[in-house]
C-alpha positions, -999 to 999 in steps of 0.1 A, spaced: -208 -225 -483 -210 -261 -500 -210 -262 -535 -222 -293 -558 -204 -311 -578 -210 -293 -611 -196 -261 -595 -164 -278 -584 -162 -296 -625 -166 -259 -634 -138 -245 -612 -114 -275 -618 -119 -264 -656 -91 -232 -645 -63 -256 -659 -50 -233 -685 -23 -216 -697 -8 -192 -715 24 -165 -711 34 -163 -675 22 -129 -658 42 -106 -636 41 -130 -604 24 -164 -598 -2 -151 -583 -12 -117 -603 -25 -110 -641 2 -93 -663 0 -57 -654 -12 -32 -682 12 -3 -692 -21 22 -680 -37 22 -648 -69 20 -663 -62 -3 -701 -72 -35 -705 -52 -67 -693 -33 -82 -723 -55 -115 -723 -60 -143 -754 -98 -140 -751 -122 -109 -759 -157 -101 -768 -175 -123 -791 -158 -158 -779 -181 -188 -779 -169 -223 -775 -194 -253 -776 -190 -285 -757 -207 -322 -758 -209 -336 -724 -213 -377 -720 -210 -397 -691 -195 -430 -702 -201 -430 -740 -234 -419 -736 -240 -379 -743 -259 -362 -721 -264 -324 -737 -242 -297 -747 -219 -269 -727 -212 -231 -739 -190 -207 -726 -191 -168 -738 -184 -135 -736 -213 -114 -754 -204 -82 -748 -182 -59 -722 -207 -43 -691 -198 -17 -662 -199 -29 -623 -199 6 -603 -181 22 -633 -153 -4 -638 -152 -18 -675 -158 -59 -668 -161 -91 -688 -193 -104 -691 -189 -140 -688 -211 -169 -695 -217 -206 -688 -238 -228 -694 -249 -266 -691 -278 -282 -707 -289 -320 -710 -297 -353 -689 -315 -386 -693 -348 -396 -687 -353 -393 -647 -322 -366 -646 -320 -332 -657 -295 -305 -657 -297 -269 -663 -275 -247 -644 -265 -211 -656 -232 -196 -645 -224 -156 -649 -196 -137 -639 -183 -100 -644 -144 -99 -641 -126 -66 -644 -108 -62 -673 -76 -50 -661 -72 -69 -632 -89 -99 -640 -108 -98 -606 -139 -110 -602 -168 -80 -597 -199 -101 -594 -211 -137 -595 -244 -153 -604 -253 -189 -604 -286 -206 -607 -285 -246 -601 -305 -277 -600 -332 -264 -625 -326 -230 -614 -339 -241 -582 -308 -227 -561 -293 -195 -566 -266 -169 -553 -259 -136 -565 -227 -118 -547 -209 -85 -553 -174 -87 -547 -159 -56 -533 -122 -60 -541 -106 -28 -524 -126 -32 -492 -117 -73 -491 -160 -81 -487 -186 -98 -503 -220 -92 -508 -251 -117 -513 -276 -94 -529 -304 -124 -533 -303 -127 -495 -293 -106 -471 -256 -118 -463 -220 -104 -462 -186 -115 -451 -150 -110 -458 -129 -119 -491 -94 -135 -483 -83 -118 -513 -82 -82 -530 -83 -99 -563 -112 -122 -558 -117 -153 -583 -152 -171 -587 -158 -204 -604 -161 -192 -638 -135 -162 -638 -106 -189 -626 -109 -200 -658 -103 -167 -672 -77 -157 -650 -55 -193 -658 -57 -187 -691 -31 -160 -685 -9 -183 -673 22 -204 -682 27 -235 -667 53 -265 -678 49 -301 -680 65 -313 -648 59 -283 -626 27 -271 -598 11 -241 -595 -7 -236 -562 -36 -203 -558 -52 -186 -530 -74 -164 -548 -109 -182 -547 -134 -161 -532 -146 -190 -504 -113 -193 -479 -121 -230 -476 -119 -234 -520 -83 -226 -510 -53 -234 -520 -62 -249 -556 -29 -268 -567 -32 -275 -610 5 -301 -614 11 -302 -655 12 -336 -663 25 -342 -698 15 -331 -735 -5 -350 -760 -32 -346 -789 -67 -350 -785 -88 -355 -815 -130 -341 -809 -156 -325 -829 -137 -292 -834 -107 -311 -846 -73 -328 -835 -53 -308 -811 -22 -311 -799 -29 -307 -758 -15 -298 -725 -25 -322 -699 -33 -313 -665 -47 -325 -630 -64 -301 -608 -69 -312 -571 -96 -292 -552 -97 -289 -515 -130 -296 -497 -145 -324 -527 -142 -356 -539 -148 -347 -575 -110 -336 -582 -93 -353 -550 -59 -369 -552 -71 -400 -562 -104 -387 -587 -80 -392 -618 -96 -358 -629 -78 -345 -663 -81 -310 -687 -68 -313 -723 -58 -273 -731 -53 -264 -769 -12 -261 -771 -15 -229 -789 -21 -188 -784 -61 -197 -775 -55 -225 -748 -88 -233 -751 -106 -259 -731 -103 -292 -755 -112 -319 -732 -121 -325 -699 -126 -360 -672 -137 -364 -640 -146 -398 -619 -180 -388 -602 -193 -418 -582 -205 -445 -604 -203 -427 -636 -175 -409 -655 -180 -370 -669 -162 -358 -702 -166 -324 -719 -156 -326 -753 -150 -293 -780 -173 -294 -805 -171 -256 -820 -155 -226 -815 -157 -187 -824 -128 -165 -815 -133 -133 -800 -114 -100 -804 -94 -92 -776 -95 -56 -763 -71 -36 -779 -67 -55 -811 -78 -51 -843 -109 -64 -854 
């Protein structure tokens, strides 16, 4: 299943970090079988980007989580992403949306509609019985994971985690066996000054199997916030002939579940 490169910017965005869960490759575990994964994020969350290629901008970015749904009775995240902008000759408007269960920080379902909205998929993900299911077109196959990750709920999911300047953290959990392994190596820490502020930054450089977008040699960098958010401050990647940047412009916190208003 090819995906463009916008999908593969989206899922080398996954760079962040916060404290370490209960194994490298699993969310911290809730004290209750059924409560809410501690997580720094919650309903209400908005985060607004400016995208440019070169120095030019090109449109605007948002990520949020409006509200908490239920996917075959399990309480989920509802995730979304979107991208807006272009040049004259060039438009993009792709919509991202993903459910991810809020205690184990799988992903539940995935919805994507690209090139204008042009090109879609819709899958359910079945974590207990390791299959997926396109319900756009009639299609099914197996998950190489019981804790499935999509582009958008990586990001989620890696914010969960804690990684150190100097060190690589490797994943098998993307729903697609050949988006496997993603390896994220922590480069260094700095401060990035954008619209939302000046922040001081974790630097890091995702390399994605299967694309040139984040290859070894793409140069491809994520500035997260060095704080209890880890939000997304700043983002690069060399496409061919042009270089992408995502830069934070506003933010509104949600309320993570569990916590006080």
């Amino acid at each position: 299943m090819p995906r463009g490169p916008l999908s593969f910017t989206l899922l080398a965005l996954a760079a962040l970090v916060l404290p370490r869960p209960a194994s490298p490759q699993q969310p911290a575990r809730p004290d209750s079988l059924t409560a809410p994964s501690p997580v720094p994020f919650g309903p209400g969350e908005e985060v607004r980007y400016k995208v440019k290629v070169g120095i030019f901008s090109i449109g605007e970015a948002v990520m949020r989580i409006p509200r908490i749904d239920t996917i075959r009775g399990i309480p989920a995240y509802a995730i979304e992403w979107t991208i807006d902008g272009g040049f004259p000759g060039f438009r993009i408007r792709d919509r991202f949306f993903s459910w991810v269960d809020t205690r184990t920080l799988a992903s539940l379902r995935f919805k994507k509609e690209t090139h204008n909205g042009t090109q879609r998929r819709e899958l359910d993900f079945f974590p207990g019985e390791r299959r997926w299911q396109r319900t756009d077109i009639d299609s099914a196959g197996a998950l190489p994971t019981s804790l499935p990750l999509d582009d958008v709920s990586f990001v989620y999911f890696a914010r969960t985690l804690d990684l150190e300047p100097g060190t690589t953290r490797s994943f098998d959990r993307f729903y697609e066996e050949e988006g496997n392994p993603i390896t994220l190596h922590v480069l260094r820490k700095d401060r990035r000054e954008v619209g939302a502020g000046e922040f001081e930054t974790i630097v890091i450089r995702p390399v994605i199997r299967n694309t040139s977008l984040f290859a070894e040699d793409a140069n491809g960098e994520i500035h997260v916030s060095d704080d209890h958010r880890r939000l997304i401050v700043y983002m690069k990647a060399d496409l061919p002939l042009v270089n992408l940047t995502f830069h934070l412009e506003e933010i509104r916190e949600g309320v993570p579940l569990g916590a006080s208003p």
